[in-house]
Backbone as a chain_set.jsonl record, in Angstrom:
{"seq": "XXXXXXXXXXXXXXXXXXXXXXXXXXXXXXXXXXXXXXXXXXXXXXXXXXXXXXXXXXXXXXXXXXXXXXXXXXXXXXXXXXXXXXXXXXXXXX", "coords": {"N": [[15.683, -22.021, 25.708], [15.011, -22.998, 22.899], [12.595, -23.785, 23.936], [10.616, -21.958, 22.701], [10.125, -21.782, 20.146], [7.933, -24.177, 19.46], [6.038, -22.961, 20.314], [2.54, -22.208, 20.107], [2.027, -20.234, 16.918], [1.554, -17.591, 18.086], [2.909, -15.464, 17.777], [5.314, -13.327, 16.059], [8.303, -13.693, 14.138], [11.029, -11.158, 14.839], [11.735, -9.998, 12.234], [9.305, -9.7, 10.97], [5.816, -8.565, 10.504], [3.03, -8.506, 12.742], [-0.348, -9.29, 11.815], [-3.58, -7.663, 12.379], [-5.541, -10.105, 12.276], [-3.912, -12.032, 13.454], [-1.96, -13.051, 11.17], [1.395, -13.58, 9.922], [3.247, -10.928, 8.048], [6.303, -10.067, 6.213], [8.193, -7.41, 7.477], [8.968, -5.416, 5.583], [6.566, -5.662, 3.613], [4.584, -3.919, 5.558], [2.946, -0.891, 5.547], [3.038, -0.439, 2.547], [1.79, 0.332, 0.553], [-0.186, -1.712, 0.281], [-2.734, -4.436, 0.845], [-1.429, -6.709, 2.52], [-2.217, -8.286, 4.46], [-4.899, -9.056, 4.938], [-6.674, -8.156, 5.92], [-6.394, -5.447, 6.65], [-5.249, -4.133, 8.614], [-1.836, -3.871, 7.639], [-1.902, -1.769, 6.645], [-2.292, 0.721, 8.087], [-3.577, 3.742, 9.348], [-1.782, 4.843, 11.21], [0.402, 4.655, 8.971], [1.963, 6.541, 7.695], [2.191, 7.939, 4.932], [4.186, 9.66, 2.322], [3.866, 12.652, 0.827], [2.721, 13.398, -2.247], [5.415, 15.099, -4.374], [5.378, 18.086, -6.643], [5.332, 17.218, -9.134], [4.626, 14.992, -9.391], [1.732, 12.564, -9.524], [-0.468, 12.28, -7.27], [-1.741, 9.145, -6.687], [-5.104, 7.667, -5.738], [-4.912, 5.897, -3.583], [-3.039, 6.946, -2.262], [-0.344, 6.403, -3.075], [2.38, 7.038, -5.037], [2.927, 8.745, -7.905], [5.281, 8.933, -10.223], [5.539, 10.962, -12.516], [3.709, 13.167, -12.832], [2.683, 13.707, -15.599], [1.738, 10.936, -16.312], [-1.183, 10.002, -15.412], [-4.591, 10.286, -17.426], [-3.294, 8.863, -19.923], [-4.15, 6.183, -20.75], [-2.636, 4.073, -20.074], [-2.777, 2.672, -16.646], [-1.472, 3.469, -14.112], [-1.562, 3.469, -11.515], [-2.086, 1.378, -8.763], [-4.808, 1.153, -7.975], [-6.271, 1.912, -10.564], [-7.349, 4.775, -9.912], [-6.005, 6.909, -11.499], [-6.803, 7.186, -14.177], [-9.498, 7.351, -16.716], [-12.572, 6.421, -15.69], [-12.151, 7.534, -13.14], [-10.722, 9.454, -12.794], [-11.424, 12.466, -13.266], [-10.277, 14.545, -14.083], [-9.719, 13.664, -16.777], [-11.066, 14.067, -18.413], [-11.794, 15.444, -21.276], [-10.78, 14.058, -24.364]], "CA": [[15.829, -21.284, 24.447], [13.991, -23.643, 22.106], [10.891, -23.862, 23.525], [9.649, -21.152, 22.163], [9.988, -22.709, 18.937], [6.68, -25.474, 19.394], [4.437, -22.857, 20.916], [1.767, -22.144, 19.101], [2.625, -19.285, 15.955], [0.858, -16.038, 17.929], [4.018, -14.245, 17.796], [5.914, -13.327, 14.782], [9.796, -13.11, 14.564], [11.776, -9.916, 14.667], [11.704, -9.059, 10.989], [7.866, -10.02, 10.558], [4.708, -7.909, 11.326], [1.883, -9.396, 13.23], [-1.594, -8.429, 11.357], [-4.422, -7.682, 13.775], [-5.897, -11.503, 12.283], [-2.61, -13.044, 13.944], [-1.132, -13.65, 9.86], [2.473, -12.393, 10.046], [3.975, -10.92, 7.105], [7.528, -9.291, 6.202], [7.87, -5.876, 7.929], [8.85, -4.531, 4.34], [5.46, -5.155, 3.248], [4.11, -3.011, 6.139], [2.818, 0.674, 5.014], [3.65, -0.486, 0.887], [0.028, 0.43, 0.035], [-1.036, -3.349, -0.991], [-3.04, -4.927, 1.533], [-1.099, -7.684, 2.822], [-2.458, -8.692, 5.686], [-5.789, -9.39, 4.209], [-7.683, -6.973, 7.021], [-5.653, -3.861, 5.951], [-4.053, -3.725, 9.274], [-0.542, -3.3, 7.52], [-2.12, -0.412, 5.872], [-3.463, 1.611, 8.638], [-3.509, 5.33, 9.385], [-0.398, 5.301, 11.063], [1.553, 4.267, 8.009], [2.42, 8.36, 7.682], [2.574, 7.884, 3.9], [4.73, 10.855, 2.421], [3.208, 13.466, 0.585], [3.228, 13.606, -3.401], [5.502, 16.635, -4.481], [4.082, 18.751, -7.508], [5.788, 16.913, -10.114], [4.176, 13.854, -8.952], [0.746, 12.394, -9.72], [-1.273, 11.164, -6.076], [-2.68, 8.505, -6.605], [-6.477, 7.92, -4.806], [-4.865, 5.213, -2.544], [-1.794, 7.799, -1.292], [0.987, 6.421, -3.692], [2.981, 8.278, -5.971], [3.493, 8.641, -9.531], [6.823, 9.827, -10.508], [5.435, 11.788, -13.236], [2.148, 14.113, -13.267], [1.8, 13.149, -16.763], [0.943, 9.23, -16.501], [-2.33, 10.122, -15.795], [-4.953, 9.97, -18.416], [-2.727, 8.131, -20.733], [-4.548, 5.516, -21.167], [-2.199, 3.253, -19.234], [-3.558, 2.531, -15.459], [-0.102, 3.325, -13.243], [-2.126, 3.21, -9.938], [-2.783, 0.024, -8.813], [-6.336, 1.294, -7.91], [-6.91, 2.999, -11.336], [-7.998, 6.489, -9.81], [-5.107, 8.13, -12.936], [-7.599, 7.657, -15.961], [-11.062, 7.563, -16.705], [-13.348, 7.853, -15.37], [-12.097, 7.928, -11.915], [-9.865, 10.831, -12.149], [-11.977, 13.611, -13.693], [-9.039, 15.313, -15.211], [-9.451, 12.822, -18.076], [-12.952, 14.141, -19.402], [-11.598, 15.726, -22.269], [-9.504, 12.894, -24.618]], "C": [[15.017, -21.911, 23.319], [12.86, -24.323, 22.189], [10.254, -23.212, 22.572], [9.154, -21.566, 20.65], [8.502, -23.457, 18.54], [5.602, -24.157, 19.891], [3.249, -22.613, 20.166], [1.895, -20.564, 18.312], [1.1, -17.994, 16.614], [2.02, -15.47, 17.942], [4.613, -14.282, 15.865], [7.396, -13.141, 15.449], [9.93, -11.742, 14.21], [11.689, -9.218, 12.993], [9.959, -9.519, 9.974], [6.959, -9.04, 11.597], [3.715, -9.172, 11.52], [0.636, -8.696, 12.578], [-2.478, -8.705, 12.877], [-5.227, -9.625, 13.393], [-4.99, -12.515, 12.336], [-1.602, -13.711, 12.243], [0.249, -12.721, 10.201], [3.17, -12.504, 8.435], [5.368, -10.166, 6.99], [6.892, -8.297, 6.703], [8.109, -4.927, 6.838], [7.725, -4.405, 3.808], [4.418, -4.293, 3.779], [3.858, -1.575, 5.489], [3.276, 0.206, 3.173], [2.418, -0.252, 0.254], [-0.849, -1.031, -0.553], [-1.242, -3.906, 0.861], [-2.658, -6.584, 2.21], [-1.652, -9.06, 3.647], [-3.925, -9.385, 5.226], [-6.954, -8.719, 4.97], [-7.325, -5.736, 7.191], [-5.418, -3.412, 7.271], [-2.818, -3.267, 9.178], [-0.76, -2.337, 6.519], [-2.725, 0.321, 6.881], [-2.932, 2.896, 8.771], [-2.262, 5.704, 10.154], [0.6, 5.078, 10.334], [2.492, 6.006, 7.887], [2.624, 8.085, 5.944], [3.118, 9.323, 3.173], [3.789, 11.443, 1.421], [3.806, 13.108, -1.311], [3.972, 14.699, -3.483], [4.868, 16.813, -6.075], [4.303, 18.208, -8.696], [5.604, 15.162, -10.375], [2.344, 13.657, -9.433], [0.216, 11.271, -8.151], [-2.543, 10.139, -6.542], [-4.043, 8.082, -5.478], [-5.646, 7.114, -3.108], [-3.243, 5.706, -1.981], [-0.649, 7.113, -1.926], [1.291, 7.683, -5.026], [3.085, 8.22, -7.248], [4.867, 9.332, -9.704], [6.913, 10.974, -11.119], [3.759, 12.252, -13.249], [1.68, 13.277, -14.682], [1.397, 11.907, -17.703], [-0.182, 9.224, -16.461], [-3.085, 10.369, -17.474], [-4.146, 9.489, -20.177], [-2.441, 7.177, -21.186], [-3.988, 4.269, -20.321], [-2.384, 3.544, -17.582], [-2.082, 2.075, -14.851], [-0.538, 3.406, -11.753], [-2.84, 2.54, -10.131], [-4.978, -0.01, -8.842], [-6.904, 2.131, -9.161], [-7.49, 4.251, -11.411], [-6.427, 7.651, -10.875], [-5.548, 8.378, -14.315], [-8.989, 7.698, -15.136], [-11.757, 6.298, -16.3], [-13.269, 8.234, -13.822], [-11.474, 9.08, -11.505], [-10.59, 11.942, -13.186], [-11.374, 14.511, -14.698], [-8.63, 14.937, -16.731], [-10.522, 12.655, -19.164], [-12.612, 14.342, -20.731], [-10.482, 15.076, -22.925], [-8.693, 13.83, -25.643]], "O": [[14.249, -21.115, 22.779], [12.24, -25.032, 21.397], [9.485, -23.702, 21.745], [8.005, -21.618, 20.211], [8.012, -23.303, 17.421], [4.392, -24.378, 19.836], [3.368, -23.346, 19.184], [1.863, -19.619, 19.1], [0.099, -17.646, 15.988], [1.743, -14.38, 18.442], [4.352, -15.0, 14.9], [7.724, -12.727, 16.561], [9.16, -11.166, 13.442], [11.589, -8.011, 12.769], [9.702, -9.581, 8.772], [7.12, -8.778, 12.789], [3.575, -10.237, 10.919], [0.552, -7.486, 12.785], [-2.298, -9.406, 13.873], [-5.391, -10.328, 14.39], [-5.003, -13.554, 11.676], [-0.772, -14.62, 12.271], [0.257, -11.557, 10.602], [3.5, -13.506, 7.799], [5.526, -9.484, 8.002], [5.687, -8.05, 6.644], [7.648, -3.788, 6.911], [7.448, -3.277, 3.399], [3.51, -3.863, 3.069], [4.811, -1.164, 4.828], [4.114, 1.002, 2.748], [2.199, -0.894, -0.773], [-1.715, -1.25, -1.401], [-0.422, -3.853, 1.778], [-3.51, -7.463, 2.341], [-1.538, -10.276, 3.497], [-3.814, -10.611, 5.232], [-8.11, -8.802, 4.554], [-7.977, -4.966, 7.896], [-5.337, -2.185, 7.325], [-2.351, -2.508, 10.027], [0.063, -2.088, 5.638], [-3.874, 0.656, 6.591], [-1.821, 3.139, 8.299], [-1.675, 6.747, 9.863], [1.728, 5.228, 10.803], [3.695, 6.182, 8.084], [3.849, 8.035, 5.834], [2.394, 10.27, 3.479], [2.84, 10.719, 1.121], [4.93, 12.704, -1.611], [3.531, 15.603, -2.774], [4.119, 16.007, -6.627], [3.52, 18.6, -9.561], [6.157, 14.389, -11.157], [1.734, 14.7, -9.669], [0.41, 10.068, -7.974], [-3.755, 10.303, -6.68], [-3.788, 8.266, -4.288], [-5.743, 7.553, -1.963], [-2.454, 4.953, -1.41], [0.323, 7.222, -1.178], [0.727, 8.626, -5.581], [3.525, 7.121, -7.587], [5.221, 10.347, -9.104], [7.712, 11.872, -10.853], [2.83, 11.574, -13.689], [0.728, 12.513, -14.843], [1.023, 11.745, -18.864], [-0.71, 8.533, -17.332], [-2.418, 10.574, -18.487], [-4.542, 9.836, -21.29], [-1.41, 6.839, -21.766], [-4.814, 3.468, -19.885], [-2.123, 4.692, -17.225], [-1.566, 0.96, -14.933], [0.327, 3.395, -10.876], [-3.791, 2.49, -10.912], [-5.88, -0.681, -9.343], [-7.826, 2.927, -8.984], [-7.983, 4.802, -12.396], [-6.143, 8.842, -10.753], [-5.164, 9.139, -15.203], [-9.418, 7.88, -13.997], [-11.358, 5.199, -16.685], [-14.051, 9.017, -13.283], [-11.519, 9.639, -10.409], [-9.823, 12.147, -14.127], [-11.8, 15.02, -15.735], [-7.825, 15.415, -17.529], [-10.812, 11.891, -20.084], [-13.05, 13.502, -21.517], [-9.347, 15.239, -22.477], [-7.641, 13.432, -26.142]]}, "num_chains": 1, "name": "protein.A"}
């Protein structure tokens, strides 16, 4: 039972993901849109990320806004800044 302990860290425990560059991080940070892993393995295309609904603002990198009208309002509520200018288009006219 406590070998396993010394062997050398390619595994992760039970409530840790393994990235594809053997780093393991929490499985909560899996699919959270922030690149954990540092090779965006715990961001990949099967995350299924849910859909904005219409009262929502999508951000570029598939998170959500709570509210449509955070965009262009000067404050940058997606981490990747695609909700103002000049990445979101919708913000031509101030």
């Amino acid at each position: 039972m406590g070998e396993d302990k010394i062997a050398p860290n390619n595994t992760c425990d039970e409530n840790a993901f393994m990235c594809r560059n053997k780093v393991c991080i929490p499985k909560q940070f899996v699919c959270d849109h922030d690149d954990d892993c540092g090779d965006g393995s715990d961001e990949s295309l099967q995350c299924g990320y849910r859909q904005c609904n219409t009262e929502e603002f999508s951000c570029a990198d598939g998170r959500c806004l709570l509210n449509s009208q955070w965009q262009c309002d000067g404050d940058f509520d997606c981490p990747d800044h695609s909700d103002e200018a000049p990445l979101n288009p919708k913000c031509k006219s101030a």
